[in-house]
N, C-alpha and C positions, 0 to 999 in steps of 0.2 A: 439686631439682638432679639432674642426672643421674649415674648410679652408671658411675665412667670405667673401675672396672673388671670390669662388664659389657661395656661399650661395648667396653673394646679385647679380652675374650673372643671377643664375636661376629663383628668386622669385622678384626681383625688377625692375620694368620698367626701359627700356631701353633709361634713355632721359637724362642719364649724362656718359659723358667721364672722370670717376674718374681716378684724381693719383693712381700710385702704391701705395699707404702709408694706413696702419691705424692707428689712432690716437687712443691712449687708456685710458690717462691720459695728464693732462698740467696745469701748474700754470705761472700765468703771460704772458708772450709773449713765451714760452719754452712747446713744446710737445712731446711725447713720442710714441713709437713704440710699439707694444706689444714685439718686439727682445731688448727693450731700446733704442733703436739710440735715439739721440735727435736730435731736429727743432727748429730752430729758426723759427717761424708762423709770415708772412709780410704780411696775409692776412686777418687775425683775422675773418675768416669764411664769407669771401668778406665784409667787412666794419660791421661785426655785432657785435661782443665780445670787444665793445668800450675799456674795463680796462682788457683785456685780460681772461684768462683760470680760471676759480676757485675763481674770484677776491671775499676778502673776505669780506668787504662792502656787497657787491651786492646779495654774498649769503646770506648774514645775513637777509637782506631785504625780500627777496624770502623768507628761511627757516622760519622767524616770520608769515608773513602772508599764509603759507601754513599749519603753527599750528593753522588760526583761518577761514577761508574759503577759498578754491582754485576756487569755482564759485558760481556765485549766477544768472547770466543774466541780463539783461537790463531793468527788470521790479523795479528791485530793487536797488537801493543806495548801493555801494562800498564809502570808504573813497581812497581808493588810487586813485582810478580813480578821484575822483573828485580834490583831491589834484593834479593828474600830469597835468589835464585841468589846473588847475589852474597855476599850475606852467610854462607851455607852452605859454598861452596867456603873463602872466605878462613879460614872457623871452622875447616875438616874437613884442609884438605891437598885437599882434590878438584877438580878442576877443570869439570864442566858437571854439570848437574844437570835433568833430567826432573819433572815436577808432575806427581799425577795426583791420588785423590781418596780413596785409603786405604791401606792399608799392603799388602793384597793385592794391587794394581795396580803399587804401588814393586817388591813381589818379582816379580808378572808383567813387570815392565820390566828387571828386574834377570839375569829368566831368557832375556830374548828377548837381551839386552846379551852377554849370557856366550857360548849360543849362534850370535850372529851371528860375534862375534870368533873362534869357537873354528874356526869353519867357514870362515871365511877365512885363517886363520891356518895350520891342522891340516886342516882338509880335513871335510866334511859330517858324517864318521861321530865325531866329536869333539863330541857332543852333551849327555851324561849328565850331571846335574848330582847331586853326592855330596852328602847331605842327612845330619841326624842322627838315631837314634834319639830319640824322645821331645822331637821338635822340633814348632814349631809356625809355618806359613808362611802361611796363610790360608785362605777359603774357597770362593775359584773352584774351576772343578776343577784346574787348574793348579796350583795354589798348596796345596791340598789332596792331589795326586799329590807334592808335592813337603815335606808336613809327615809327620813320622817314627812316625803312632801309626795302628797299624793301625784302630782302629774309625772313624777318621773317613772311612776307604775303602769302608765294608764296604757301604755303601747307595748309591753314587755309581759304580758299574762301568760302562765303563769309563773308569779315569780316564785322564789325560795321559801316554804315554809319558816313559822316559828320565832314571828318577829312581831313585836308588839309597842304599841305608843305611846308615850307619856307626855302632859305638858312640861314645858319646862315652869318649872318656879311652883309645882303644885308637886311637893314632897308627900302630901297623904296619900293622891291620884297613883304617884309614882308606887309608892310602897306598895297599895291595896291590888293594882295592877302586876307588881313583880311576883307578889303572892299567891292571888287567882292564877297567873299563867303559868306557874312552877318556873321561874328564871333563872337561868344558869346566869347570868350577867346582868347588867347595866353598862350600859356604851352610851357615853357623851361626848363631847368639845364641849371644852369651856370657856371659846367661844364661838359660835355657830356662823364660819365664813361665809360659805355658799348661802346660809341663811341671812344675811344680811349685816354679817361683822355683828353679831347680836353678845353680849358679853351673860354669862350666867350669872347669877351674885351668889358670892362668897358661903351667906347663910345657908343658900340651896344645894349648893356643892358639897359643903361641910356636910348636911343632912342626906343627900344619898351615900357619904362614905359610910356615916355611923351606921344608916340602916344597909348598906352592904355588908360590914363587917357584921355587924348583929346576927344578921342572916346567912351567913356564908354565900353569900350571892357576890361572883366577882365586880369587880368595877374594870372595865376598861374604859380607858380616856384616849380617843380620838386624837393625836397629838401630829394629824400629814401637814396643814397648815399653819397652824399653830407652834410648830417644833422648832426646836434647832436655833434659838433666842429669839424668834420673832416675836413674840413680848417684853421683850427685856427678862426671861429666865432661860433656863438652856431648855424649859419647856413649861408650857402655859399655867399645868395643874400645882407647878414651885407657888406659883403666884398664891394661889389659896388654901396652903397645908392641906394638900390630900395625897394619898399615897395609894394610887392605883394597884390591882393585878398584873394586869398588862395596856401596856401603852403600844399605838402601833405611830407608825413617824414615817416619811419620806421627802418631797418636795426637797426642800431648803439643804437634805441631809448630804446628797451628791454636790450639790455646790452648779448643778447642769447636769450630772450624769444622771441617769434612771439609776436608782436606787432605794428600796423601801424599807422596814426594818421592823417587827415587830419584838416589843423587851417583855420575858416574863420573869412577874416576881416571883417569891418563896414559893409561894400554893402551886405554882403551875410552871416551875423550874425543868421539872421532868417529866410534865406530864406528855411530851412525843417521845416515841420511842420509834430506833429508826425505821423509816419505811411510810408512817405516818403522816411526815408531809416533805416536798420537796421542790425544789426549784431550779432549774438547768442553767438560768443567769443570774440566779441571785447569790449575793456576794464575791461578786466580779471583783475581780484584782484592781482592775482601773479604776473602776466606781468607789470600792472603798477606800483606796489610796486618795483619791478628791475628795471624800467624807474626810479623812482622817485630818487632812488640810483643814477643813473648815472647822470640825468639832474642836480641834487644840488651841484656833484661837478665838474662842465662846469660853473666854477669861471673865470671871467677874469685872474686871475693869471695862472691856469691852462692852457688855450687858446693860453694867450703868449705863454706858453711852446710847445705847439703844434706849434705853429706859429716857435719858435727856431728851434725846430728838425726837421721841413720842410727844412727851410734855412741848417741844417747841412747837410739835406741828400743830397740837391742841390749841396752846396758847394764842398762835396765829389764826386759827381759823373759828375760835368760840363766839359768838356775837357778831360775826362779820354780815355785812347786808349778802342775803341769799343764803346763809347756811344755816337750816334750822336744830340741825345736831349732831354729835360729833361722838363716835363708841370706838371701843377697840381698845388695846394694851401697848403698849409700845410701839411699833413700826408697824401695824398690824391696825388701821385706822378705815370707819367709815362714815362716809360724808352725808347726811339727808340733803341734800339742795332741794329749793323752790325749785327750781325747774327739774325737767327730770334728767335723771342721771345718766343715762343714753346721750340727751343732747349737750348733758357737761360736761363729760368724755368726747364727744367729737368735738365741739369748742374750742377744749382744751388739746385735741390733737394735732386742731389747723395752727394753732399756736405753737406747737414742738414741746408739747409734752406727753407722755402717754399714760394713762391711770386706766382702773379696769372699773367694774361695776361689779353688784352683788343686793338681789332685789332691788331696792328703792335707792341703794347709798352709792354715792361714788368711792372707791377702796380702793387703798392705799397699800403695798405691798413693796416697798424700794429696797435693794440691795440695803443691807444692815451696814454698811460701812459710808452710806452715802454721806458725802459734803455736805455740812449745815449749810452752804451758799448754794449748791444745785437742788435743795430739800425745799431752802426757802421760796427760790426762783420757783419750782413748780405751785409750791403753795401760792405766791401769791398770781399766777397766773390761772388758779383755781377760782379763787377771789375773786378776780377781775372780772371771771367769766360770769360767777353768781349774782355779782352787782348788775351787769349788764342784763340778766336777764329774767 
């Protein structure tokens, strides 16, 4: 048998530090080894396999609509597509919605949205879009110029003009900055995953909407990780009454497939006119038929449930010997451990469970439908590892 990972050593770019593990098969929150071990997956493939492994809905969705076209492009009318539009805007408050085919392309859409409006609105030199410290936006260079941590710039020179920094939690900074630079926008997550599951507060959130609306300065909210109920809302910013411009979304939203989505509100409904922007795979028939699975059942009842297992995972892990703190919204959880979070992630893998990392915390990311008894089972094998070490 061939050794797969040699194989992907020698033929596959070198721009990821995989686990030891390969994954061969999995159903539900549970995956498998090609040796059989089993894994309990806390990371559902960083926030994207929302209903987990194999979920049988989801295929169904998929397998029908691959019996009757898998593409057709953007010259032509798909029903899924225009159903998950539709089903997006009615869900959000938004009213038109963009496909593309990741969460980088949703904030590249979101940036080019902001800018076009700002320039007709305000005049060309209204361009600057106010970003946050220790934020995370993608990996074009675009989207890269526009995430908030210096190293991810330092090998990429030059990047995308017209982006500019703010701390988080310092609303004067933020303001005084959006003003000096002329800002077409403000772009946040409200909560900063890649940044270390970092939660904004509520007062601070609340105060860049006022002073965006104040200002006709758009708000876009960052929603690729964050989306699609991993807080317990169908999306993060429900959480603290604010009501964005444009939201951009992906991860969680295909359920597995690559699919990205940027929703524009009222201001910026029509601000592309065709030709303006476009995408040859975005809003793929198959992709949105799997959206369309997952977003239908992101019921309030369901959400509660998310919202519960957040709270259980809290509750389990507050005080526990080795964890010194616990951030994040619902299913959307990160862990400060004593030791570090590298070695409580491998720990926890020889163990058969898999969780990811983000700066200093260990995160938490499981399928949204995950079993309170395979939720618990990882946590307390999380525990066990912190006590030990």
């Amino acid at each position: 048998m061939d050794d797969i990972f040699s194989i992907d050593k020698t033929y596959i770019a070198n721009t990821y530090a995989r686990f030891p593990v390969e994954i061969v098969s999995g159903k539900g929150s549970l995956a498998w080894s090609p040796e059989g071990k089993r894994y309990i997956d806390m990371g559902s493939g960083i926030g994207v396999t929302a209903f987990g492994y194999a979920d049988d809905a989801w295929q169904q969705a998929v397998i029908a609509q691959l019996g009757k076209v898998q593409h057709t492009s953007n010259l032509y009318y798909t029903e899924p597509c225009a159903l998950l539009a539709r089903e997006l805007c009615l869900r959000s408050g938004m009213k038109k919605v963009f496909f593309g085919n990741s969460g980088a392309e949703a904030n590249e859409c979101a940036i080019k949205a902001a800018r076009k409006y700002a320039a007709e609105k305000k005049g060309p030199e209204y361009h600057t879009i106010v970003t946050l410290v220790n934020s995370f936006h993608g990996r074009t260079l675009t989207t890269l110029a526009a995430t908030g941590q210096e190293h991810y710039h330092e090998l990429f020179q030059p990047l995308t003009p017209g982006f500019a920094y703010a701390e988080a939690e310092d609303i004067e900074g933020l303001k005084k900055l959006a003003l000096e630079t002329k800002a077409a926008a403000v772009m946040l997550e409200c909560i900063q995953g890649e940044g270390g599951v970092r939660s904004l507060s509520e007062g601070f959130l609340r105060a860049v909407g006022e002073f965006c609306r104040a200002e006709d300065v758009l708000l876009i909210v960052d929603e690729v990780q964050t989306g699609n109920g991993r807080t317990g809302k169908l999306y993060a910013y429900m959480n603290f009454g604010l009501q964005p411009d444009i939201v951009s979304t992906a991860k969680g939203l295909g359920g597995g497939l690559p699919l990205g989505a940027c929703l524009l509100g009222e201001k910026v409904q029509d601000v592309f006119a065709p030709g303006d922007h476009g995408s040859t795979f975005g809003g793929n028939p198959v992709c949105c038929a799997g959206a369309l699975s997952v977003i239908r059942r992101l019921d309030e009842a369901f959400l509660a449930e998310v919202r519960r297992k957040g709270e259980l995972v809290r509750g389990a892990l507050l005080g526990a010997p080795g964890v010194e703190a616990v951030s994040g919204l619902g299913l959307m959880v990160g862990v400060k451990t004593a030791m570090s979070a590298a070695e409580a992630v491998k720990a926890c893998m020889e163990k058969g469970v898999l969780f990811l990392t983000a700066k200093d915390r260990v995160r938490m990311l499981p399928a949204l439908n995950i079993p309170d008894e395979l939720l618990l089972e990882a946590v307390g094998v999380l525990k066990e590892v912190c006590s030990e070490g």
